[in-house]
LUMVO-674163 format. One record per residue: x, y, z of N, C-alpha, C in turn. Coordinates in pm, whole numbers, m for minus. Atoms other than C-alpha are relative to their C-alpha. Layout:
<nodes>
+--------+--------+--------+--------+--------+--------+--------+--------+--------+
:    n.x :    n.y :    n.z :   ca.x :   ca.y :   ca.z :    c.x :    c.y :    c.z :
+--------+--------+--------+--------+--------+--------+--------+--------+--------+
:      X :      Y :      Z :      X :      Y :      Z :      X :      Y :      Z :
...
+--------+--------+--------+--------+--------+--------+--------+--------+--------+
</nodes>
This chain:
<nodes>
+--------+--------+--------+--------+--------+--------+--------+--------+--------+
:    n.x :    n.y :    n.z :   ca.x :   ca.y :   ca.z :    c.x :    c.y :    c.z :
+--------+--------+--------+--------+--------+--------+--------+--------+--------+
:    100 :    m58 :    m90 :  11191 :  12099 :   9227 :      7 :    m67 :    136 :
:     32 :     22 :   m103 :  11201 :  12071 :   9583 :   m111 :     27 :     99 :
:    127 :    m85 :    m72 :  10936 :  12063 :   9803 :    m31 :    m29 :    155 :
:    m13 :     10 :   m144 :  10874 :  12122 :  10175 :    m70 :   m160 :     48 :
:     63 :    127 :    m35 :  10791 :  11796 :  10365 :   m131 :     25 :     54 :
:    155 :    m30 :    m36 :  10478 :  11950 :  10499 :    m97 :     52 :    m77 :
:    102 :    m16 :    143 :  10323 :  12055 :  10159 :     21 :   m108 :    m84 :
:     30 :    114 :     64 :  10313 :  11655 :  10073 :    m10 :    m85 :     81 :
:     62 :     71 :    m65 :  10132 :  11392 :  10176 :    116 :   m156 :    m15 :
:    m57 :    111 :     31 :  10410 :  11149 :  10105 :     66 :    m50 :    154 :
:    m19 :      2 :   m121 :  10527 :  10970 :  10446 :    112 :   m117 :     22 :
:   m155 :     38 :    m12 :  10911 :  10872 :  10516 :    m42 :   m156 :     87 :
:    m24 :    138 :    m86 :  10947 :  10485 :  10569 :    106 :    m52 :    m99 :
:   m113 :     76 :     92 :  11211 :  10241 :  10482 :    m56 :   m134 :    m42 :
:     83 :    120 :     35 :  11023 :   9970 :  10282 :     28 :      9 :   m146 :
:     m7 :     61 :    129 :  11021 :   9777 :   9951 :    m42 :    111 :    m88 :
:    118 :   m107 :     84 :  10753 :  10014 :   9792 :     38 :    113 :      0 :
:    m77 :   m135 :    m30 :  10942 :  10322 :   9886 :     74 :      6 :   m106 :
:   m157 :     35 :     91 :  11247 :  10209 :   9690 :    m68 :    m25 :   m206 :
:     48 :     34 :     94 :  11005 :  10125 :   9377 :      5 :    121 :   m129 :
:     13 :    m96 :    114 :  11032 :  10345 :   9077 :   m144 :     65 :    m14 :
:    133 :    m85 :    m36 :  10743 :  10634 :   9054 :    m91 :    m72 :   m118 :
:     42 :     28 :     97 :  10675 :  10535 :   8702 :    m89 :   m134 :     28 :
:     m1 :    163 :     11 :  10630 :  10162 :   8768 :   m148 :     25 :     97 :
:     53 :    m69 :    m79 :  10388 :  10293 :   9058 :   m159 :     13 :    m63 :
:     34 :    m25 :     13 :  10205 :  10502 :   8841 :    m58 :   m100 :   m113 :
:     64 :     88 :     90 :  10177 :  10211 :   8586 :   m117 :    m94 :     58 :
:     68 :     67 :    m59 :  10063 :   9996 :   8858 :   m172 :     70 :     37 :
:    118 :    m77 :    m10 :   9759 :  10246 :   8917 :    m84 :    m28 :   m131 :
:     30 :    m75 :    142 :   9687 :  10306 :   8536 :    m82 :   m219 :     15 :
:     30 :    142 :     54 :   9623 :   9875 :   8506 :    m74 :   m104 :    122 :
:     47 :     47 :   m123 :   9489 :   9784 :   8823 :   m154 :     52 :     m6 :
:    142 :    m56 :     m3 :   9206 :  10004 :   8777 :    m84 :    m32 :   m118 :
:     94 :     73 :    106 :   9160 :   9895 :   8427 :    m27 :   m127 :      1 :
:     33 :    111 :      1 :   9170 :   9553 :   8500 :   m130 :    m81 :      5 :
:     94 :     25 :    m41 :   8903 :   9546 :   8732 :   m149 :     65 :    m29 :
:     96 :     m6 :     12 :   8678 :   9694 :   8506 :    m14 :    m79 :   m145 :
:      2 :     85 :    131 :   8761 :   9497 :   8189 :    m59 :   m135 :     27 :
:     67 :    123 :    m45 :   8690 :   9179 :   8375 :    m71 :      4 :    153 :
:     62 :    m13 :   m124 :   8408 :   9248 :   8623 :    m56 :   m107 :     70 :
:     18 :    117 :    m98 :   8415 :   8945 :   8832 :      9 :      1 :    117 :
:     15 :    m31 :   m117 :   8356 :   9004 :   9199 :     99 :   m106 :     43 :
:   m141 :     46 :    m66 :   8687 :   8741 :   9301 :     63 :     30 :    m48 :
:   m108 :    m66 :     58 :   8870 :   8869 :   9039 :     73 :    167 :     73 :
:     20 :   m165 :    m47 :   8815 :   9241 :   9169 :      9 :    m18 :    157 :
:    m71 :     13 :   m121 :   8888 :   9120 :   9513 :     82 :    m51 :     88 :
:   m162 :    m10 :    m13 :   9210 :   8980 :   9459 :     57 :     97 :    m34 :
:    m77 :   m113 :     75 :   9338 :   9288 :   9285 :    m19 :     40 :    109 :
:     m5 :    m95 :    m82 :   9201 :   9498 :   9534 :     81 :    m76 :    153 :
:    m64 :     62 :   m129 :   9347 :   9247 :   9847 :    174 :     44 :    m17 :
:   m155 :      4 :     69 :   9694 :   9284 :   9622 :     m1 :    153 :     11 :
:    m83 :   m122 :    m14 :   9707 :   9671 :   9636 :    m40 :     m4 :    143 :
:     30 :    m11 :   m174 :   9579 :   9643 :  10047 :    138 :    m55 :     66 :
:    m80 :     99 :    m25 :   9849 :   9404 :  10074 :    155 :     68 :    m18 :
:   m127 :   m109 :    m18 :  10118 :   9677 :   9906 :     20 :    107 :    126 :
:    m36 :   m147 :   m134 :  10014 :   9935 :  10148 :     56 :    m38 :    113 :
:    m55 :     54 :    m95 :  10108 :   9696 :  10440 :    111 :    m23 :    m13 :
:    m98 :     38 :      6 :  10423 :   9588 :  10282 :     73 :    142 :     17 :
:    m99 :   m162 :    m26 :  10496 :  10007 :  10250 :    m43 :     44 :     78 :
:     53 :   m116 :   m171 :  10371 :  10078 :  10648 :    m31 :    115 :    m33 :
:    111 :    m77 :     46 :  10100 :  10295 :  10482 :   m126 :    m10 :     44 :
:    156 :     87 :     13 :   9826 :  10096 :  10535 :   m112 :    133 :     79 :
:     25 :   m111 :   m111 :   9704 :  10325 :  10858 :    m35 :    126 :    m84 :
:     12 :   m117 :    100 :   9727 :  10639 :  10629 :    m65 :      6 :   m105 :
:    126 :     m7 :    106 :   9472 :  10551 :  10388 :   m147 :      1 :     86 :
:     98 :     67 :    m58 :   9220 :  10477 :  10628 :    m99 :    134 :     m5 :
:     85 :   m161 :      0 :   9060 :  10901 :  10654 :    m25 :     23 :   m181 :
:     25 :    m40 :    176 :   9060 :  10866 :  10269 :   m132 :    m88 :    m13 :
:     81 :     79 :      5 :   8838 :  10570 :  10258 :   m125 :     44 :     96 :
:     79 :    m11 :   m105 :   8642 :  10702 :  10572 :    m98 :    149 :    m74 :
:     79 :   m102 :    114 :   8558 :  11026 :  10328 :    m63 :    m79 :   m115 :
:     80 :     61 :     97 :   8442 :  10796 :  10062 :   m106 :    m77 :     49 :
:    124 :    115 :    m74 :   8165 :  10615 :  10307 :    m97 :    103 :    m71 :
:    125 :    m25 :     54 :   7904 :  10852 :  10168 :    m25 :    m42 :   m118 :
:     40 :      0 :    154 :   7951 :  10802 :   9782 :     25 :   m194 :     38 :
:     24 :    157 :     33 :   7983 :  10388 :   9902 :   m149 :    m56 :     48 :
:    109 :     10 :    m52 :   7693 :  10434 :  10115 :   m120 :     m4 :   m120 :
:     89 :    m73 :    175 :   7508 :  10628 :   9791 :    m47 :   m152 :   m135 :
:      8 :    113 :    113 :   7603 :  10320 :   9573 :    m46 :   m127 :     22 :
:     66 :    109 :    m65 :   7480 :  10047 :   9828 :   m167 :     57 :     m4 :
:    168 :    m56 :     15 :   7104 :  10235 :   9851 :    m31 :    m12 :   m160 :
:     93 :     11 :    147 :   7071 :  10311 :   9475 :      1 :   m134 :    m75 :
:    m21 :    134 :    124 :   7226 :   9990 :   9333 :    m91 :   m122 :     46 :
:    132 :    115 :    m35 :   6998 :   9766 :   9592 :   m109 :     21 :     21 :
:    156 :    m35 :      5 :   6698 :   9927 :   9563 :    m71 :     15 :   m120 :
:    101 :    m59 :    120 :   6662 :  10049 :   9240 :     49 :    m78 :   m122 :
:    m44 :     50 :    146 :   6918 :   9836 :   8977 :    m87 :    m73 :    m62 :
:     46 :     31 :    106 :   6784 :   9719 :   8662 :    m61 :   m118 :     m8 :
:     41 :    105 :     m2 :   6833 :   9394 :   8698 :    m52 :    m92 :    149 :
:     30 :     62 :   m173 :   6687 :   9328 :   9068 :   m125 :   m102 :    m54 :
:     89 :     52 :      9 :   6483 :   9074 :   9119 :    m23 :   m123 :    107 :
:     48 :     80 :   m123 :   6523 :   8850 :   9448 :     18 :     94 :     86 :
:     m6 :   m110 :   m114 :   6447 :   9065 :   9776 :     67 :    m87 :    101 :
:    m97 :     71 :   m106 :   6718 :   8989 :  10042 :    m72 :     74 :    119 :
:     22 :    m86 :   m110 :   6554 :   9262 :  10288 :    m39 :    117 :    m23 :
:    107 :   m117 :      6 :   6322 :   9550 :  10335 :     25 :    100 :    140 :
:     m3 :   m121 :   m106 :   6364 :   9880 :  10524 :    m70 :    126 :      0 :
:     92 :   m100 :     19 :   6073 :  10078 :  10584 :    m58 :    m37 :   m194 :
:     83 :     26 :    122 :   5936 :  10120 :  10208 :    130 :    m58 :    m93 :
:    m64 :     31 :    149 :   6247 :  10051 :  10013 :     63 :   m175 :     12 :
:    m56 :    126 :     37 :   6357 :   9676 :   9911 :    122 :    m36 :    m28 :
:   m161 :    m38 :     79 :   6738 :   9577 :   9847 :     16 :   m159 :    m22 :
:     21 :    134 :    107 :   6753 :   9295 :   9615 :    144 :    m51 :    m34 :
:    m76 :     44 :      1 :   7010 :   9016 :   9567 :    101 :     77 :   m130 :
:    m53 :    m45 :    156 :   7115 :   9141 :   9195 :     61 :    154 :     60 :
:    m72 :   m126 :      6 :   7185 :   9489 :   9308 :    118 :     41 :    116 :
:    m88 :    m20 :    m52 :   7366 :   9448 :   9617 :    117 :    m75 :    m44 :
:    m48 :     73 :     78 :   7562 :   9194 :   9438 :    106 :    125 :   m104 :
:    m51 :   m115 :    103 :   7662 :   9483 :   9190 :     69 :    110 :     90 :
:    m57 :   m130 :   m128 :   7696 :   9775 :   9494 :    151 :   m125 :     34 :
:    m98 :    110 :    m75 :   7977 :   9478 :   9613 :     71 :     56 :    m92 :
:   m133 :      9 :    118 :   8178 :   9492 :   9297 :     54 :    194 :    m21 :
:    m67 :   m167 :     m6 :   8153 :   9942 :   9261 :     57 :      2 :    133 :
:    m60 :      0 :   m127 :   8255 :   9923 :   9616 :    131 :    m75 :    m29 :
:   m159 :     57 :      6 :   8569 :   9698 :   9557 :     63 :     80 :   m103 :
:    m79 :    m61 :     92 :   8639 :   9894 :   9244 :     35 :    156 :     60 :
:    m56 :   m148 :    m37 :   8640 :  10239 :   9441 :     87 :      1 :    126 :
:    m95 :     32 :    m80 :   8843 :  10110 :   9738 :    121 :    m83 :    m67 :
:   m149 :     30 :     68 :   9098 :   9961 :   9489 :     74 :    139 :    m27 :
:      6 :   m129 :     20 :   9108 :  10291 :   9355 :     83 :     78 :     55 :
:    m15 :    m97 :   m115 :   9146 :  10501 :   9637 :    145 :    m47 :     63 :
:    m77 :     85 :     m7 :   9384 :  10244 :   9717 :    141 :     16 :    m51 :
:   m114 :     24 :     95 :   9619 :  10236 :   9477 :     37 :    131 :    m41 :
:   m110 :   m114 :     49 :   9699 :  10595 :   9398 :     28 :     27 :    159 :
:    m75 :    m66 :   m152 :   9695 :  10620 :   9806 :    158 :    m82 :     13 :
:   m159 :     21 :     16 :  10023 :  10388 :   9725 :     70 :     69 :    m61 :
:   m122 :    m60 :     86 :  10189 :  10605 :   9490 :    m35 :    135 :     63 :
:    m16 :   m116 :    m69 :  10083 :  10933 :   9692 :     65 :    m19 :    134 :
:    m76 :     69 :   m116 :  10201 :  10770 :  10025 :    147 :     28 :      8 :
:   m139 :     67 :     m4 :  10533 :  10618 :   9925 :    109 :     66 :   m142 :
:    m61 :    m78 :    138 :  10633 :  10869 :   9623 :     10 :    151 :     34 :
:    m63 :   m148 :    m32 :  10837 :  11206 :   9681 :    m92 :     47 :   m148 :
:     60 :    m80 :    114 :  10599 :  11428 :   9456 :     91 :     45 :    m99 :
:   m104 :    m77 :     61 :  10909 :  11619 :   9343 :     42 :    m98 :   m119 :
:    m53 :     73 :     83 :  11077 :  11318 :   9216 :   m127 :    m74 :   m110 :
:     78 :     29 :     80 :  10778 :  11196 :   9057 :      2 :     78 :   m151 :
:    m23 :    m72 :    104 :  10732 :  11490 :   8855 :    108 :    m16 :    m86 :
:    m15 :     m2 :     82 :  11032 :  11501 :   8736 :     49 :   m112 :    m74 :
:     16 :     69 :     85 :  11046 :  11164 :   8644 :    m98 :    m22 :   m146 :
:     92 :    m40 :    104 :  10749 :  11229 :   8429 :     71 :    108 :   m100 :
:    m42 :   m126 :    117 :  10910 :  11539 :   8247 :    162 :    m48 :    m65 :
:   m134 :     95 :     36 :  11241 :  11315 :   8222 :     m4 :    m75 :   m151 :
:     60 :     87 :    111 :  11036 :  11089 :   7983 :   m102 :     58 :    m90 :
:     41 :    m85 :     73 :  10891 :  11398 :   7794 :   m139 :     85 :     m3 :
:     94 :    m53 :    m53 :  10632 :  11502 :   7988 :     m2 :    181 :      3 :
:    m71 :   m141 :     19 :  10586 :  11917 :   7935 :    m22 :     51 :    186 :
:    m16 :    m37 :   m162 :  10683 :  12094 :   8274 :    m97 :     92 :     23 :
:    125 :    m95 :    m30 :  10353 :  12291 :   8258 :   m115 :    m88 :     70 :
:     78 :     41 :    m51 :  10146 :  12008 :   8315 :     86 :    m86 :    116 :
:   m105 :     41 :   m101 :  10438 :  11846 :   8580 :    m26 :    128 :     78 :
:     49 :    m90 :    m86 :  10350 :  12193 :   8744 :   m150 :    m48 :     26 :
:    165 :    m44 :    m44 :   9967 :  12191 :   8770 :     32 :   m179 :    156 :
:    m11 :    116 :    m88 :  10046 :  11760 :   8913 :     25 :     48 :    140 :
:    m46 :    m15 :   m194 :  10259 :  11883 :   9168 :    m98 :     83 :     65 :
:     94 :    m51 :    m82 :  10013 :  12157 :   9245 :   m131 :    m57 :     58 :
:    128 :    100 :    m59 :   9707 :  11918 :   9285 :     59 :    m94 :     88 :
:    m93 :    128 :   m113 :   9976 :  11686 :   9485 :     11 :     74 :    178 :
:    m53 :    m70 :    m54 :  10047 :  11984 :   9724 :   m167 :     44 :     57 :
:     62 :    m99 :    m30 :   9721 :  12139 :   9731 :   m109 :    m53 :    141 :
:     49 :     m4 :   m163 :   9540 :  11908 :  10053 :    110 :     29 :    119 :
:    m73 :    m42 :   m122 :   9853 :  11935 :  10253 :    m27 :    168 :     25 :
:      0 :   m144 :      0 :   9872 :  12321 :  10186 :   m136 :     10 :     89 :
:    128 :    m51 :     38 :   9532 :  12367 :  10218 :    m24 :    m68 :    240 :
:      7 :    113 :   m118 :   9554 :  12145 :  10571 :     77 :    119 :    110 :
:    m87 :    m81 :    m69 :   9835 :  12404 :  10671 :    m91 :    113 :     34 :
:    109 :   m111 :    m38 :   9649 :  12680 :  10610 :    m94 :     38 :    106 :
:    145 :      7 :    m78 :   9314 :  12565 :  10812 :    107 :      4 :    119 :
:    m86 :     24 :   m238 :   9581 :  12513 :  11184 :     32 :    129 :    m12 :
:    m78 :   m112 :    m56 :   9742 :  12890 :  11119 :   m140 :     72 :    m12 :
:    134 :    m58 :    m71 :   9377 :  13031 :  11090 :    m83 :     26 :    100 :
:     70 :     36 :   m159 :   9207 :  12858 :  11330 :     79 :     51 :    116 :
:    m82 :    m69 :   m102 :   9485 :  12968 :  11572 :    m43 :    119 :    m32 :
:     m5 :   m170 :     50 :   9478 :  13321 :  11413 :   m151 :     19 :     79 :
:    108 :     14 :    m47 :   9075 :  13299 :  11475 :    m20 :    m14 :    121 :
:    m28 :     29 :   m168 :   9106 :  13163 :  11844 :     46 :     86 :     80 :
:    m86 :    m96 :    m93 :   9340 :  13419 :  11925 :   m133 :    155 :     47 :
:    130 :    m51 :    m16 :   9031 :  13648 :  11877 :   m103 :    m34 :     26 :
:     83 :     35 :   m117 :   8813 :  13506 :  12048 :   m110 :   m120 :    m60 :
:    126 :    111 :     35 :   8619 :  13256 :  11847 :     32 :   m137 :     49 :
:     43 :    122 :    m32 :   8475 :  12940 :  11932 :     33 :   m134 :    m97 :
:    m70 :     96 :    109 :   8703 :  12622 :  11737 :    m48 :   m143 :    102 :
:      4 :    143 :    m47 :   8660 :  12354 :  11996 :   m148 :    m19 :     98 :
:    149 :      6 :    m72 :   8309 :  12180 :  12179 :    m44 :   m142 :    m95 :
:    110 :     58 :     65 :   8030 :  12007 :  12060 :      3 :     13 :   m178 :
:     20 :    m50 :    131 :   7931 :  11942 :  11688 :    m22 :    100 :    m61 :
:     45 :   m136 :     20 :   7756 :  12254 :  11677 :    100 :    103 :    m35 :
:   m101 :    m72 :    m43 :   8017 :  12453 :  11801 :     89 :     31 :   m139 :
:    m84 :     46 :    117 :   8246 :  12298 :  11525 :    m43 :     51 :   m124 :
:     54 :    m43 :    130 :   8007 :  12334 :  11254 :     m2 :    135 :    m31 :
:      7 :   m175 :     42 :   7973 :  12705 :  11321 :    137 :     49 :    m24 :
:   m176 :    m52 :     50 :   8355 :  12748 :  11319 :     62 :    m43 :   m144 :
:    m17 :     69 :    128 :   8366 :  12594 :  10990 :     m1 :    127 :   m103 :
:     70 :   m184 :     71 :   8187 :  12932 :  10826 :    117 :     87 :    m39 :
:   m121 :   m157 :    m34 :   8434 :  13182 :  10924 :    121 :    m29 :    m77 :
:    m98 :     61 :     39 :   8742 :  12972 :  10807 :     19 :    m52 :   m125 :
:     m5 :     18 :    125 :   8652 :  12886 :  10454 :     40 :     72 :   m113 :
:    m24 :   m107 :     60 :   8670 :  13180 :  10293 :    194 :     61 :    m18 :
:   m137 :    m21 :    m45 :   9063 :  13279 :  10470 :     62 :   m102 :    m67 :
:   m116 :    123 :     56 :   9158 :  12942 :  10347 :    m38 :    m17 :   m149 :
:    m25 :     25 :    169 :   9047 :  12932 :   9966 :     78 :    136 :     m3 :
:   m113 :    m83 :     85 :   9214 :  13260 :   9951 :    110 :      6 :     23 :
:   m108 :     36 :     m6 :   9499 :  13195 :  10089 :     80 :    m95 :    m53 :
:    m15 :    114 :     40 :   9522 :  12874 :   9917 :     49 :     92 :   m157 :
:     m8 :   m106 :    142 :   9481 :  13148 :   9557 :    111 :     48 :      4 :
:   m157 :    m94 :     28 :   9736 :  13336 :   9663 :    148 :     m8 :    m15 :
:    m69 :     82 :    m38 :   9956 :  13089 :   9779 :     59 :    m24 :   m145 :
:     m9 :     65 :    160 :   9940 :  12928 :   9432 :     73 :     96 :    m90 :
:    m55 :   m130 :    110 :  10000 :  13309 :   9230 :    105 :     31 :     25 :
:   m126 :    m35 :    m54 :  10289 :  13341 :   9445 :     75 :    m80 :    m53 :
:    m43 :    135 :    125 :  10415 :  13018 :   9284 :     72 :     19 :   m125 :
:     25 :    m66 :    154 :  10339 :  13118 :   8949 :     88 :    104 :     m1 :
:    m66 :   m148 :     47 :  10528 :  13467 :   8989 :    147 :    m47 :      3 :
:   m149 :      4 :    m35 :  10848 :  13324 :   9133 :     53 :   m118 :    m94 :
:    m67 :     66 :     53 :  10892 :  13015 :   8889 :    m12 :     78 :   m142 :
:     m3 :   m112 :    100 :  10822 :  13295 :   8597 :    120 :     63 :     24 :
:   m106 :    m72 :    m14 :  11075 :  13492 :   8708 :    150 :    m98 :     55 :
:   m127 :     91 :     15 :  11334 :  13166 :   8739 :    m13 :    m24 :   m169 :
:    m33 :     39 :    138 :  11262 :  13133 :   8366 :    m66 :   m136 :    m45 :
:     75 :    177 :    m13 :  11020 :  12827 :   8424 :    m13 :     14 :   m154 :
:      6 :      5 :    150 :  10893 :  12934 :   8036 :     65 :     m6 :   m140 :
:    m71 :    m32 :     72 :  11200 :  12958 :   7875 :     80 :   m165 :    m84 :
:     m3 :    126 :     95 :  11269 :  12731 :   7558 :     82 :    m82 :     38 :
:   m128 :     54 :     40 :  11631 :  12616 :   7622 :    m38 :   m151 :    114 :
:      0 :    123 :   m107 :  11671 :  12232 :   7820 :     37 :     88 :    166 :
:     55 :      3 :   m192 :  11606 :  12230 :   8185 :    103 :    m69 :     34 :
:    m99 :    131 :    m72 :  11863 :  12081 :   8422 :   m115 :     m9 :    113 :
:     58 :     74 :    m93 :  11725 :  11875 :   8711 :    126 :     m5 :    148 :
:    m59 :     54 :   m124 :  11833 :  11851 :   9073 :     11 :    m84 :     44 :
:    m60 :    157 :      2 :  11822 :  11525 :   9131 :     34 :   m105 :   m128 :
:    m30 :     76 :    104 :  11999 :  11283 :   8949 :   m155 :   m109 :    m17 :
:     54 :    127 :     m9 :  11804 :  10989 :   8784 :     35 :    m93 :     56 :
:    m83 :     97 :   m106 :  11796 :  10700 :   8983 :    m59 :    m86 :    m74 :
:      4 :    177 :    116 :  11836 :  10285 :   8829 :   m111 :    m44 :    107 :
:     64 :     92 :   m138 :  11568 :  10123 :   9056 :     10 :   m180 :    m43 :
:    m51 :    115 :     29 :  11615 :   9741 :   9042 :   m140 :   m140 :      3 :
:    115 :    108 :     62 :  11366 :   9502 :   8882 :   m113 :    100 :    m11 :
:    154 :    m79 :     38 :  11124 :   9789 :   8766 :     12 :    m15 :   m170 :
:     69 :     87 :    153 :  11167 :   9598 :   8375 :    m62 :    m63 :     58 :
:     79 :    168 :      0 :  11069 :   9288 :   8509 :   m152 :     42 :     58 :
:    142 :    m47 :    m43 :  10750 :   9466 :   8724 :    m69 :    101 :    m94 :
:     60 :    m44 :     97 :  10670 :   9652 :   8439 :    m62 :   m104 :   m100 :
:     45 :    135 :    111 :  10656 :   9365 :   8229 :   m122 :   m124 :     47 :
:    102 :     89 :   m130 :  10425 :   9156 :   8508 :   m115 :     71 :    m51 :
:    125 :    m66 :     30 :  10176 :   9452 :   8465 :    m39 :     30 :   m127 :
:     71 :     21 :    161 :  10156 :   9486 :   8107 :    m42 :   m118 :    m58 :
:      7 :    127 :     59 :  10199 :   9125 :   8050 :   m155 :    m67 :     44 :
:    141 :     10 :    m45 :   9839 :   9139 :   8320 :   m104 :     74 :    m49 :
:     98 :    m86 :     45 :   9697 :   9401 :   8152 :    m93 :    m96 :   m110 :
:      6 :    m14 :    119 :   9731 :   9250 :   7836 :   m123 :   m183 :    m29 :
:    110 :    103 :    m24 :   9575 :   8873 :   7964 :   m117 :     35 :     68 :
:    117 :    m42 :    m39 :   9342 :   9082 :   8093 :   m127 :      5 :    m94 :
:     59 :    m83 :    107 :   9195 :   9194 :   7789 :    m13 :   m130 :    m89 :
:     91 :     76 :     77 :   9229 :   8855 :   7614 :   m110 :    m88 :     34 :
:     84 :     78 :    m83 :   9048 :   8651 :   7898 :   m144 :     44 :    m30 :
:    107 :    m18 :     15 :   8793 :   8880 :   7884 :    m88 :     m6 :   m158 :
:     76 :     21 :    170 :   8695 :   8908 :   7476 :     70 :    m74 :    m76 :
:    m41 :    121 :     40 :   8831 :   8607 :   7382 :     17 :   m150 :     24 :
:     m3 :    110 :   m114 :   8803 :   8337 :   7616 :   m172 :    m33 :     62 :
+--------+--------+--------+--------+--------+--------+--------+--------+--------+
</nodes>
């Protein structure tokens, strides 16, 4: 499967993390996130999270996460109000605003969901970044993954760029007739309306069009699949596999056993 460079968010650099195997990647996601909830220790959980901040810089990414994180300020905002005003276990007041109270115990807690959803966000923004979707997939279906759900991936991989494309040939399209795209907030907000609608269905159709033409290559058909790109050896992805299981795995006894 090939796929256009402008229906993926993945972004051409020559760096360590680039060169890294998808798998190894996707392991690093899968144990990073469990880590930091197996052992919820607020330095623990903000070395991990410093250590995937720290990949994105090593794969000149860093920059390119930053509108992801900047969309998640409401649901961190959300979790700083409810967790220091209202958690369970509150019980010293650090500060008062208007009627509500935000207590040592709960911002304390908002600290740690906040490091765990910017690890997060984090860490698959490394393996969406610095990972050709294509090859991902079919590394996944390589190692017996079925190519139905290796379809839907790539389509959820594909579907903000698409969807990104879409909204610029509208809005032009729209403009050209005479509406109002640029100004004030206002302005903006009202051009928002008109443009939603053009772009989920185009986004639908986009998709069925998909669907018709890898049907009619025989996408369903029993016999083995060849692949367009070869597999590739990447070099020390045992030994970084073995790092992260070998962390998973002192993860898990530190915490219920130690």
């Amino acid at each position: 499967m090939v796929i256009a460079k402008s229906l993926t968010l993945y972004v051409e650099r020559n760096s360590l993390i680039h060169k890294m195997d998808p798998l190894t990647k996707l392991l690093y996601i899968l144990v990073t996130i469990a880590i930091t909830y197996i052992l919820p220790v607020q330095d623990f959980v903000i070395t991990v999270t410093a250590i995937t901040i720290s990949l994105l810089i090593i794969g000149k990414v860093f920059r390119k996460i930053f509108p992801i994180i900047i969309l998640s300020l409401l649901l961190i905002i959300s979790i700083i109000i409810v967790q220091g005003a209202f958690h369970q276990n509150n019980e010293t007041v650090l500060f008062s605003i208007g009627i509500l109270s935000f207590y040592k115990e709960g911002l304390t807690y908002a600290l740690l969901l906040t490091l765990r959803v910017i690890n997060m966000l984090c860490a698959f923004g490394l393996l969406i970044l610095t990972t050709k979707a294509d090859e991902l997939v079919e590394r996944l279906i390589k190692i017996g993954m079925s190519p139905k759900i290796g379809y839907v991936i790539l389509s959820v991989l594909q579907l903000i760029p698409q969807m990104r494309a879409a909204v610029g040939k509208i809005t032009d399209a729209q403009r050209s007739r005479g509406m109002e795209t640029e100004g004030n907030l206002l302005v903006r907000t009202k051009a928002i309306i008109p443009l939603i609608g053009p772009v989920v269905l185009n986004t639908l159709n986009d998709t069925r069009e998909r669907a018709i033409a890898l049907e009619m290559r025989g996408f369903n058909r029993k016999q083995k699949k060849t692949f367009l790109n070869e597999t590739k050896f990447y070099r020390y992805q045992g030994i970084v596999q073995f790092v992260l299981i070998t962390a998973l795995i002192g993860t898990i006894i530190w915490r219920f056993f130690i």
